[in-house]
N, C-alpha and C positions, 0 to 999 in steps of 0.2 A: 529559452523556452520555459514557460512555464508547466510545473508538472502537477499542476491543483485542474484537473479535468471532471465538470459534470457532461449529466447526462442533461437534453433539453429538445427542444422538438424541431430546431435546424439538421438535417440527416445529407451526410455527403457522400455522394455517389461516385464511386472509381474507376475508371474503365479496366480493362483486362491487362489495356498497353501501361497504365500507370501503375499497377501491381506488377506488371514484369520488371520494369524500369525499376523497381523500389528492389526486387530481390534481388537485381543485377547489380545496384549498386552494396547491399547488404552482403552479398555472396564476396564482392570483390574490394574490400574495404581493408586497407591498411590500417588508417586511422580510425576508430568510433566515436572520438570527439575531443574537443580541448575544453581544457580547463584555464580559464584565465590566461588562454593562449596558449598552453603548453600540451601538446596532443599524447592523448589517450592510446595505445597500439592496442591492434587488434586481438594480438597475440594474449592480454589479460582476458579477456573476450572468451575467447575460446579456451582457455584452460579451464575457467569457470562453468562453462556450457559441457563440455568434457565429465568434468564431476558431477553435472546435474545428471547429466544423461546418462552416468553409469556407476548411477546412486540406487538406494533405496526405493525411492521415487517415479524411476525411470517409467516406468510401465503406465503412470498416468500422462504423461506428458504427451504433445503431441507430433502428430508425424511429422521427420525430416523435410524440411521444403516445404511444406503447407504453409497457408497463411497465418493458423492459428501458431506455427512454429515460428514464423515471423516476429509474431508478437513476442512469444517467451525470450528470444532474441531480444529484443526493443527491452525488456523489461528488467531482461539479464545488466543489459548494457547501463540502464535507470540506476541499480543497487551499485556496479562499479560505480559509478558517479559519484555518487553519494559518500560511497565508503570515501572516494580521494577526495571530498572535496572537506569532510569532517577530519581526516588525517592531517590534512594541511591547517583546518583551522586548530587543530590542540596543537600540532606543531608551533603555529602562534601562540599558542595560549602555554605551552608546557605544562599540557594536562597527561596526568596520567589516566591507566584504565579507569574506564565506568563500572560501577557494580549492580546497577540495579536492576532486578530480574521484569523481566516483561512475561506476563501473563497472558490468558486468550484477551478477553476484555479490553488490554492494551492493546493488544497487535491491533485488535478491529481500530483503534482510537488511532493509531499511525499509520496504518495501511499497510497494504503490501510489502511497494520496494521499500521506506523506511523501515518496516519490520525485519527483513532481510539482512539488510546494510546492518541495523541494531544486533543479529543473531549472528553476526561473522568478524563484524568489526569493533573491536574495543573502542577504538578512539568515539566511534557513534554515541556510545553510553558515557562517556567523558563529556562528549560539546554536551551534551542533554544535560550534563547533569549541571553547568556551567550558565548555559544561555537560558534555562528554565528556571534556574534560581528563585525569581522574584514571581515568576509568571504566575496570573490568578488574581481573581481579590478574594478579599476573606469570605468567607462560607459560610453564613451562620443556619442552625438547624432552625426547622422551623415547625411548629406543632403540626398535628396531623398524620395520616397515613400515606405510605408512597407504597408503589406498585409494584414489586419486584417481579421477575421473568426468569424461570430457567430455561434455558436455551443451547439447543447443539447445531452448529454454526460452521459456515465453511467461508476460505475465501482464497479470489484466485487474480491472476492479473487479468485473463478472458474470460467470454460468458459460458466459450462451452468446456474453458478448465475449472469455472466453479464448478459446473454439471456431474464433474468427472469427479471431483472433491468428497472424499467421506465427509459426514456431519461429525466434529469433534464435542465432545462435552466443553460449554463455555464457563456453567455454574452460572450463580444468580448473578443477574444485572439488573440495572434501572433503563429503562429507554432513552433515557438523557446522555447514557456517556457511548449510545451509538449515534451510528451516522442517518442523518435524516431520512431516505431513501429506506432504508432499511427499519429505521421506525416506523415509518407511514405504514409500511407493507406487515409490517409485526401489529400496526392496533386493528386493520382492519382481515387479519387472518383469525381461521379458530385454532383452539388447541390442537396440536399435533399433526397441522395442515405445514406442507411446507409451501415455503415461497422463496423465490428466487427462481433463477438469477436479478439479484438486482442489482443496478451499477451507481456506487455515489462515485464521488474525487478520489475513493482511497485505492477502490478494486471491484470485481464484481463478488458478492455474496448470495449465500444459500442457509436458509436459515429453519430451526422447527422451535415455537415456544411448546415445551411440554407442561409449565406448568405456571401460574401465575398464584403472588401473594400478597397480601396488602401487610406493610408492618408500619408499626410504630417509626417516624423519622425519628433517627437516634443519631448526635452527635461527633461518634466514631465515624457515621456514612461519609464525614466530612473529607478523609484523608484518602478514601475512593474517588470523590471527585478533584479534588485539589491536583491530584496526581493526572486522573483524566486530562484537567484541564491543560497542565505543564506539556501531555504530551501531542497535545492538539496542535498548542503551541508553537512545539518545536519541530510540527510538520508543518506549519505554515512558514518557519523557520526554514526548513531545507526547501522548499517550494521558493525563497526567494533568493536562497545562496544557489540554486541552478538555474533560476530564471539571471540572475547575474551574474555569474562567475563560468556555465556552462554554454557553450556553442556545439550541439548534436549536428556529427556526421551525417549523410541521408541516410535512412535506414536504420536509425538506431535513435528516432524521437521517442519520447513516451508514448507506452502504446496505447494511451488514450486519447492523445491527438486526434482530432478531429480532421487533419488535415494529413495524415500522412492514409495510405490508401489500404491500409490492412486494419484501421478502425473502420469497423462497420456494425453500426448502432443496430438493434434486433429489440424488436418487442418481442 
């Protein structure tokens, strides 16, 4: 499966039996999925959900058994993924740890479950650092003024756990190294209006620009997008090492999936 999900105006409707049937087999699931054949146990699964749920965090999350719980399920399940499927690849490669720190501005640029996978698994920041090597063309500055934005920014795998989501301070950005959805809805809001939930490929977000600036394009902006770029990248990278290498048990697809029955699109 692939895990690169927009939003678009086909909406799939689930019945009540097809939401049973999805928790029934999500509830009763030994296996959550293989990897190049090799199955995933559940038992990962739930030691990780275990921590989320009696973390720091806990209290936004949502209720046991609900559908929206469903999803954090599905998404739990996405970042194992992820992390095994980047272990096995440095294992190939005999890469050691990654070091490079991810920022707010990045996370929005990888998304969610990448982000995730990136803040728990070492090997994550090893392939990135590996597979993104060359990724980008050169950047050249260009005269004139660009538009900077400060921005406090939230982002969630659902729309009503952005809702739930404090606004963190992001610091300046340019609207280029966000995700489209979320620019559209940033040029056409005013100052200090919020907007969101909006949903691109990466998650859903909630956003408030408090302040806008025009500056000089300066040369150094260079090394903000090069990086941007790499990690774009290398989410289209992991989007295609789980659309190949991944086979998701029922119950535990992306939960942006259009086709499993607990994605249900919401204007």
């Amino acid at each position: 499966m692939s895990a690169t999900i927009s939003a678009g105006p086909d909406h799939h409707h689930h019945t009540p039996t097809a939401k049973a049937a999805a928790a029934r087999a999500q509830r009763d699931a030994a296996v959550i999925g293989w990897i190049d054949g090799e199955p995933i146990p559940r038992t990962l699964l739930d030691a990780r959900l275990s921590t989320l749920r009696n973390g720091p965090r806990a209290g936004v999350l949502p209720i046991v058994g609900s559908s929206e719980d469903r999803q954090l399920v599905r998404w739990t399940a996405q970042v194992l993924f992820t992390e095994e499927i980047c272990r096995r690849d440095a294992a190939r490669r005999n890469l050691t740890a990654g070091t490079i720190a991810l920022d707010a501005i990045g996370a929005v640029q990888l998304g969610s479950i990448n982000t995730a996978a990136w803040q728990s698994c070492v090997e994550v920041r090893a392939v990135f650092a590996t597979v993104t090597a060359d990724a980008g063309p050169p950047i050249a500055a260009t005269a004139g003024l660009t538009r900077w934005w400060r921005l406090r920014h939230a982002m969630a795998p659902t729309r009503d756990g952005a809702a739930r989501e404090p606004l963190r301070p992001m610091g300046w950005t340019t609207l280029q190294d966000l995700p489209e959805p979320l620019t559209r809805a940033l040029r056409g809001a005013e100052l200090g209006e919020t907007i969101g939930p909006v949903e691109s490929s990466l998650g859903w977000h909630l956003a408030v620009a408090d302040e806008t600036d025009d500056r000089p394009t300066e040369v150094d902006s260079t090394a903000r997008q090069r990086l941007g770029e790499r990690l774009r990248e290398f989410a289209r990278w992991l989007d295609y090492q789980r659309g190949t290498h991944l086979r998701c048990a029922e119950g535990f697809e992306h939960p942006g999936d259009p086709s499993q029955p607990d994605n249900t699109h919401r204007h």
